[in-house]
N, C-alpha and C positions, 0 to 999 in steps of 0.2 A: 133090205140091204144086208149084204154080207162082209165083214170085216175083213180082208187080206190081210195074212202077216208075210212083209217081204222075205225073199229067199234070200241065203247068205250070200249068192253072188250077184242081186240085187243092191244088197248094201256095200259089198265091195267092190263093187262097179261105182259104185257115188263116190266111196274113197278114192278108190282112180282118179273119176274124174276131178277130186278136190286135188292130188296131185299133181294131172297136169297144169290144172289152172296154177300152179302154186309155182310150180315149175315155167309156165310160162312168161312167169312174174317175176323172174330170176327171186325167188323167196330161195332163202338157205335150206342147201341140200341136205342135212339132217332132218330138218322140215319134212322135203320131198319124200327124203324114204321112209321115216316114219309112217305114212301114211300109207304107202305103197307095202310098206310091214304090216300095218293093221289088216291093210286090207287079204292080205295071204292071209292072216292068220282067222281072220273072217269069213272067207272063202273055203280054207278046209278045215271049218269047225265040225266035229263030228255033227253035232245038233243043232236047232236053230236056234241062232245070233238073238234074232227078233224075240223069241221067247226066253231066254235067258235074259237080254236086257229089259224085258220087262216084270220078271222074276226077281232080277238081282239088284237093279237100277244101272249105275256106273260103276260100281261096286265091283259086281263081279264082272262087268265088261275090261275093265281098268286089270282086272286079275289074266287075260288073254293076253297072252305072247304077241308084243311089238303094241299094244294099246293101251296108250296111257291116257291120263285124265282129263284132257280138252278133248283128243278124238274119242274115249269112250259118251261124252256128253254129243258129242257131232253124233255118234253111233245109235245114240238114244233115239234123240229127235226122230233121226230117219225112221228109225226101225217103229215105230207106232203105226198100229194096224190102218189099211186106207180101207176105205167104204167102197165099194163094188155095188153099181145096179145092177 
């Protein structure tokens, strides 16, 4: 077995879709774009996401432009390496 660590537009692909869903919920649009922020700024991280939050925790995910501290915890989650046969 080989561990994948997801690519940064991987995980900003899932933010997306946590905004549309979010948005199709009429949830508040500060809500929406927060997420839509994380996910830009996830997307052009120079380095990978997935490695730094597992480096830094929320810590330093929650330290990235537009991602605070419920979406750096959503951030984590995702980003933990998947198993590949």
């Amino acid at each position: 077995m080989i561990n994948r660590v997801l690519a940064n537009s991987d995980i900003a692909a899932a933010l997306e879709r946590c905004a549309d869903l979010l948005e199709a919920q009429h949830a508040d649009a500060n809500r929406v774009r927060a997420y839509r922020s994380a996910a830009h700024s996830e997307r052009s991280f120079p380095s990978s996401v997935a490695e730094l939050a597992q480096r830094g925790g929320c810590e330093a995910l929650d330290a990235l432009y537009g991602v605070g501290r419920s979406i750096a915890a959503a951030t984590l989650l995702r980003s933990k390496p998947t198993r590949a046969a």
